[in-house]
Backbone as a ProteinNet text record, in pm:
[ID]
protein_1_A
[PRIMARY]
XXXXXXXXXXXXXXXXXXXXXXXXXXXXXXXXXXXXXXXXXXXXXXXXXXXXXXXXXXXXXXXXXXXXXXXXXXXXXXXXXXXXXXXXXXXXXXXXXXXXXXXXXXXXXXXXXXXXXXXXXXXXXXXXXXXXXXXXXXXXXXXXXX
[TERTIARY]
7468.6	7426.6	7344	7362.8	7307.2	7253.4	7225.1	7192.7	7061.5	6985.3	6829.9	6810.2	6787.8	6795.2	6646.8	6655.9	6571.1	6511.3	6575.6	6521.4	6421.1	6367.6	6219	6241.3	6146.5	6162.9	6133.7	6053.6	6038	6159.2	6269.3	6378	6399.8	6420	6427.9	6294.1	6212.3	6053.6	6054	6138.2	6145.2	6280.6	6292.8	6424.9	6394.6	6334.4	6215	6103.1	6029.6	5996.1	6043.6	6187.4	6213.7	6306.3	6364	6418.5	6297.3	6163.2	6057.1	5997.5	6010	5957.2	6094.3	6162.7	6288	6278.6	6259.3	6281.6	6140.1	6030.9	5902	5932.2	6033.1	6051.5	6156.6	6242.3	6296	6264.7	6135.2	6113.9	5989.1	5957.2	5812.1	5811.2	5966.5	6055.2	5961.4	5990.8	5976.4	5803.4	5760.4	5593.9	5559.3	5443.3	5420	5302	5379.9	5357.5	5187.2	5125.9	5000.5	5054.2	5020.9	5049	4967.7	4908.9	4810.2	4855.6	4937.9	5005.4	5149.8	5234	5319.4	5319.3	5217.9	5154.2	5134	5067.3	5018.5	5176.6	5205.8	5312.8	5456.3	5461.2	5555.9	5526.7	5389.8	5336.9	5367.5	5325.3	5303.2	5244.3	5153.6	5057.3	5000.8	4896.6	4857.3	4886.1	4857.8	4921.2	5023.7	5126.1	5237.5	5320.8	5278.6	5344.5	5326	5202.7	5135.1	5237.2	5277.1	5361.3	5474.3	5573.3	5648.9	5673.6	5597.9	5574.8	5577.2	5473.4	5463.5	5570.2	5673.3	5827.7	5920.9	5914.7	5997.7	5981.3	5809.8	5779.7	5835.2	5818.6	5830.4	5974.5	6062.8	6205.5	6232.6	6150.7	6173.3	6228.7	6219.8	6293.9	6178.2	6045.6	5934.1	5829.7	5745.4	5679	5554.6	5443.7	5309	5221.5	5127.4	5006	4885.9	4774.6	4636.1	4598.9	4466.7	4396.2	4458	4365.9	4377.2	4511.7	4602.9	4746.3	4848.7	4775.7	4854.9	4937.3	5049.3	5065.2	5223.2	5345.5	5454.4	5559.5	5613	5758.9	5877.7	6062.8	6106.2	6159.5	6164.1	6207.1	6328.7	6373.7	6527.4	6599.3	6695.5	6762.7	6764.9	6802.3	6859.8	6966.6	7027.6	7227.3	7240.8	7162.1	7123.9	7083.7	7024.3	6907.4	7038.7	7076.8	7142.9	7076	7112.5	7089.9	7041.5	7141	7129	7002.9	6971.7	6917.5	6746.1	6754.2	6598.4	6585	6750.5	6705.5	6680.1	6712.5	6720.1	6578.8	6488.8	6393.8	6287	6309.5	6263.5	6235.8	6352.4	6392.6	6402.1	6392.4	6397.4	6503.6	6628.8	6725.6	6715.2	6626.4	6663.4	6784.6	6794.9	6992.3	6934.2	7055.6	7048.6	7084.2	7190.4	7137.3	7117.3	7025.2	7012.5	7100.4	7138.6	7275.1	7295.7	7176.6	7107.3	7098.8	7169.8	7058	7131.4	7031.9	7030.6	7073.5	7181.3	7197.4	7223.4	7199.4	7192.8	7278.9	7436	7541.2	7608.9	7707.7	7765.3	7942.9	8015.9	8164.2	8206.7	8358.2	8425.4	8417.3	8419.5	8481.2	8334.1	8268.6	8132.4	8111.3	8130.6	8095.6	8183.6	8269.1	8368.3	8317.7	8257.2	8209.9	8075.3	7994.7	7902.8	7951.3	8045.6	8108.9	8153.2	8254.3	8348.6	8237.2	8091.4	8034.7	7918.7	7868.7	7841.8	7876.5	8047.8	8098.5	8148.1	8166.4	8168.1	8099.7	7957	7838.3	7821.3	7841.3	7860.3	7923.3	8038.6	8128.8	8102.2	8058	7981.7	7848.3	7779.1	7656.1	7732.3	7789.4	7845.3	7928	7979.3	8003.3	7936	7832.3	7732.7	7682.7	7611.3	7607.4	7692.5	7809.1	7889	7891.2	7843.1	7827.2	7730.6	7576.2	7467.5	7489.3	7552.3	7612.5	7659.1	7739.3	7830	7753	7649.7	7549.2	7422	7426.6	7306.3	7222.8	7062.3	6961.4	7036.7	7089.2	7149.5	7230.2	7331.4	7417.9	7312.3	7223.2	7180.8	7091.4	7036	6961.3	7070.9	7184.4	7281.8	7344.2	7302.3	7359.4	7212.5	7127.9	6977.7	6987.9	6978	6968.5	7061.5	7141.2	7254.7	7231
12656.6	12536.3	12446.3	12442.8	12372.5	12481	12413.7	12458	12457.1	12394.9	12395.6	12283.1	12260.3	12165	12068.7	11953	11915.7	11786.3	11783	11689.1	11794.8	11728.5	11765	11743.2	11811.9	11803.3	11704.1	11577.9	11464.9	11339.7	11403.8	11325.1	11366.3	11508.4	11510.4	11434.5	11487.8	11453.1	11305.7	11190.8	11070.2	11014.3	11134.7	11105.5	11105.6	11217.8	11230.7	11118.5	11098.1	10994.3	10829	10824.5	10657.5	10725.1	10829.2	10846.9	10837.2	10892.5	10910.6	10768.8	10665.5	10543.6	10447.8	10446.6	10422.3	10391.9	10543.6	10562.9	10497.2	10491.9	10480.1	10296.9	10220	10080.3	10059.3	10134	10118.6	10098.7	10216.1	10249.8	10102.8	10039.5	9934	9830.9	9742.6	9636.9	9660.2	9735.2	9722.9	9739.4	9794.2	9842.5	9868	9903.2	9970.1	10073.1	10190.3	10336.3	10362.8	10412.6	10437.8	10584.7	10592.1	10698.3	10827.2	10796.1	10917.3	10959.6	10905.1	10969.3	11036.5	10961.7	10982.4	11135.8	11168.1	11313.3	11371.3	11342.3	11444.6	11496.9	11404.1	11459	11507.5	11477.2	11536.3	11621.3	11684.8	11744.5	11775.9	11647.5	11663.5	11558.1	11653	11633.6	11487	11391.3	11293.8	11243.4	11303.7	11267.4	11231.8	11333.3	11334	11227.1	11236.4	11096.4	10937	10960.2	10829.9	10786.1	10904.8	10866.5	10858.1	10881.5	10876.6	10723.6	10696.4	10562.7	10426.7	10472.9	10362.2	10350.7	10477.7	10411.2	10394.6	10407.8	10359.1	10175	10149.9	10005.9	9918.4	10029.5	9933.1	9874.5	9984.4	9972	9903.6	9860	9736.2	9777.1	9923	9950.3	9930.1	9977.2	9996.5	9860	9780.8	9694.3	9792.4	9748.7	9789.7	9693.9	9733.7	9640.1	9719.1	9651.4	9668.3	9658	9718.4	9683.3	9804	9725.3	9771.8	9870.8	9761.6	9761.7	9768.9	9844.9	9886.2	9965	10042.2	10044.6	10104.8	10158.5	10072.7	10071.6	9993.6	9985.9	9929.3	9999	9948.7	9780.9	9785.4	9642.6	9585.1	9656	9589.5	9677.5	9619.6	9722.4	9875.5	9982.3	10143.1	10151.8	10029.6	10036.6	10011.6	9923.6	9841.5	10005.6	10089.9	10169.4	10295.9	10325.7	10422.3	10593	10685	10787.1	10768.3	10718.5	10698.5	10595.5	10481.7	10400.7	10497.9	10557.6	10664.5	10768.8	10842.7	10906.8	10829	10684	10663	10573.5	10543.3	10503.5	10644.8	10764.7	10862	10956.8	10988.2	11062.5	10967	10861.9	10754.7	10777	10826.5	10859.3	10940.9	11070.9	11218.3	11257	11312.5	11387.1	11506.2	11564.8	11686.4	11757.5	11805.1	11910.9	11905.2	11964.3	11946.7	11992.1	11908.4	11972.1	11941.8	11951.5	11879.4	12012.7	12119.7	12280.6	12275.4	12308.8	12354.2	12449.1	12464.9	12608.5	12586.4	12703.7	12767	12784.5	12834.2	12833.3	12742.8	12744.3	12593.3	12626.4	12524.4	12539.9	12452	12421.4	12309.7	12357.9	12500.1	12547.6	12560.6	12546.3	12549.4	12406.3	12294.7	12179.1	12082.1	12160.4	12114.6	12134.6	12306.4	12364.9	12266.2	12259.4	12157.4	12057.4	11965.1	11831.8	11895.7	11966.7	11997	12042.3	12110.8	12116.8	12020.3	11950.6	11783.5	11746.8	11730.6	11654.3	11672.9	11801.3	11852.6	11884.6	11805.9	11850.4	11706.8	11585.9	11470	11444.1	11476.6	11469	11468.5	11613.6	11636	11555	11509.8	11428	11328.2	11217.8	11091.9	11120	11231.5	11245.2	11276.1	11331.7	11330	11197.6	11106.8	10997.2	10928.8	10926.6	10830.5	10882.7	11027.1	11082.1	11029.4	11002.7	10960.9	10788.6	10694.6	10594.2	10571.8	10646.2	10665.4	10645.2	10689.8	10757.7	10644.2	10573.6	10494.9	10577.3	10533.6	10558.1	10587.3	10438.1	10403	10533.5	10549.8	10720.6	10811.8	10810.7	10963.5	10980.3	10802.8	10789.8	10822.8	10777.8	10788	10940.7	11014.8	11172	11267.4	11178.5	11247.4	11202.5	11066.1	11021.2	11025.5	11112.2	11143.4	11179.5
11831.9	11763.8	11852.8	12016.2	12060.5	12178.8	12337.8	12389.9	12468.9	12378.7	12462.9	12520.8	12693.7	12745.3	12712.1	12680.3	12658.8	12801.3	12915.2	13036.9	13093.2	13144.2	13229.8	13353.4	13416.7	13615.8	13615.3	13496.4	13605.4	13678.7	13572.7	13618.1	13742.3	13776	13965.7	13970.8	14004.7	14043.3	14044.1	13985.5	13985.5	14163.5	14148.7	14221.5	14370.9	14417.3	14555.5	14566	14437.6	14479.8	14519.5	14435	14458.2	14656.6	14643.3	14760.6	14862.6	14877.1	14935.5	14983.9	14868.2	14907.2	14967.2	14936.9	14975.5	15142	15145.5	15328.3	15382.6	15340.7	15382.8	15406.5	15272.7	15307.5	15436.9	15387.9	15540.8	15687.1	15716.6	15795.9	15785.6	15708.5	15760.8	15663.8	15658.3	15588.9	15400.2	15339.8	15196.2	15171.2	15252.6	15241.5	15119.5	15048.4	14988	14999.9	14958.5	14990.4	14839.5	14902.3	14770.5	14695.5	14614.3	14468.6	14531.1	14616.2	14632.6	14721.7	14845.2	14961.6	14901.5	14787.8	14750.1	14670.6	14581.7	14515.5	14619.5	14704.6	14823.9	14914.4	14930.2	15046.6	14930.5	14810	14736.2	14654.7	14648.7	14590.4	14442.3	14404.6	14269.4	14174	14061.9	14047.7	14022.6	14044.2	14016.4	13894.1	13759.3	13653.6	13620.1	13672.5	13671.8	13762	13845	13935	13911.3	13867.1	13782	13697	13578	13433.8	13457.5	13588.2	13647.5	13692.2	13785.8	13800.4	13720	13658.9	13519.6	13459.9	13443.7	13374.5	13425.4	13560.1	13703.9	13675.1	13682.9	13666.9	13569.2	13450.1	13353	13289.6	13404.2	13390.7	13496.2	13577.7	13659.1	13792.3	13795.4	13898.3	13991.9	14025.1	14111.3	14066.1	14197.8	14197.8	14235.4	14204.6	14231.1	14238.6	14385.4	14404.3	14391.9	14383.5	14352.7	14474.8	14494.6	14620.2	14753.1	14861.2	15016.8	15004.4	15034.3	15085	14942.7	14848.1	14729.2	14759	14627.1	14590.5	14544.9	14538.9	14524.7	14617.7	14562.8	14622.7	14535.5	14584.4	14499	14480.9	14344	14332.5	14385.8	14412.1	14427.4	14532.6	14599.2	14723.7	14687	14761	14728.1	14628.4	14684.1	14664.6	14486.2	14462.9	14368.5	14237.6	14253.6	14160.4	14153.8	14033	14039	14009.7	14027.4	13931.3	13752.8	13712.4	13566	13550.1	13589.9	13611.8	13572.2	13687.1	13686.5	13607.7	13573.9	13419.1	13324.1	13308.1	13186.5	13145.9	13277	13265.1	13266.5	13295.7	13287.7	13183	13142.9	12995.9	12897.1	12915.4	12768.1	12654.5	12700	12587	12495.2	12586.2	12500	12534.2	12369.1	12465.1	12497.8	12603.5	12700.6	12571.2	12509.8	12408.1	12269.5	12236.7	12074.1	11979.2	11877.5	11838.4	11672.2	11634.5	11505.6	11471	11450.7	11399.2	11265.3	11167	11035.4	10976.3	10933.8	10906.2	10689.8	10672.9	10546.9	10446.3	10508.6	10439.3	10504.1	10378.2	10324.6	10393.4	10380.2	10376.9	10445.9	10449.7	10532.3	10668.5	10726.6	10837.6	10940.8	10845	10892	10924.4	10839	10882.9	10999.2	11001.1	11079.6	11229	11245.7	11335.6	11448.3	11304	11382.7	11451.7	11384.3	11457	11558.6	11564.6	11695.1	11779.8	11744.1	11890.1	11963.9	11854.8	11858.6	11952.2	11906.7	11965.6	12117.2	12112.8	12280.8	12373.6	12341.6	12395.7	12420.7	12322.1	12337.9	12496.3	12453.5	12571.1	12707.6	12705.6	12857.3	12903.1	12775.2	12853.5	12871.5	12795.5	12865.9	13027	13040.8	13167.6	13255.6	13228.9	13347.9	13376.1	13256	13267.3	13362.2	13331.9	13466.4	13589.7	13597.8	13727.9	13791.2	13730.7	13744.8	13811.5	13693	13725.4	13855.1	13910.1	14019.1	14146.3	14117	14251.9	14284.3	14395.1	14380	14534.8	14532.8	14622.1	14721.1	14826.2	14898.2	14938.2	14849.7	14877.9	14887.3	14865.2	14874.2	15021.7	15026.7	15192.8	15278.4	15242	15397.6	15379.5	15314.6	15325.5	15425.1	15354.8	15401.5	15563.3	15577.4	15715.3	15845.5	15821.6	15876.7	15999.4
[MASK]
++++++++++++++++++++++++++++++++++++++++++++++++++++++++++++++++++++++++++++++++++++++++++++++++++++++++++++++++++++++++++++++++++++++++++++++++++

């Protein structure tokens, strides 16, 4: 009934980069790192890091400048930005599995079927969710920087 994952690499791909700029503020008090060094050295693609960005920004997590000495950095401490935080400005509240499938024949045992796996598919994303929750930048710099 369900099964087909529907998140995209850019939720990791969001994750290297806020970790990537992260360390880059650390290292030169809250700098900001340009989009073009950030694609280049994380290799991946300009587009893609761009649309990445833009909903990092617009979720308030990432500041961006224009000019010379552009372009971003995050808004707010490591400690502060969770996991969930960057899926959820990332994936925009697709669920992980689809669980909407149509089927043909009819019956109670059948409809029952769908709910019960709905619902246990439910289950497991809200728990990843709090796993996500659980986890901020901050934890993941001090495992890296060790």
């Amino acid at each position: 009934m369900a099964g087909q994952m529907s998140y995209s690499l850019s939720f990791t791909q969001s994750v290297f980069i806020v970790l990537y700029v992260a360390n880059k503020g650390d290292e030169r008090v809250a700098a900001f790192v340009p989009t073009q060094q950030i694609s280049r050295d994380l290799d991946i693609p300009p587009s893609t890091a761009g649309m990445i960005l833009r909903r990092l920004n617009r979720a308030g997590l990432m500041e961006t400048r224009e000019g010379v000495n552009g372009g971003v950095r995050l808004a707010m401490p490591p400690d502060e930005v969770t996991l969930l935080d960057l899926f959820t400005a990332v994936e925009q509240e697709r669920p992980l599995f689809q669980s909407n499938m149509q089927v043909v024949a009819e019956g109670e045992k059948l409809s029952r079927s769908q709910q019960t796996v709905a619902s246990a598919l439910d289950t497991v994303e809200m728990a990843m969710k709090r796993k996500l929750q659980m986890t901020s930048i901050r934890d993941l710099m001090k495992t890296i920087n060790r």
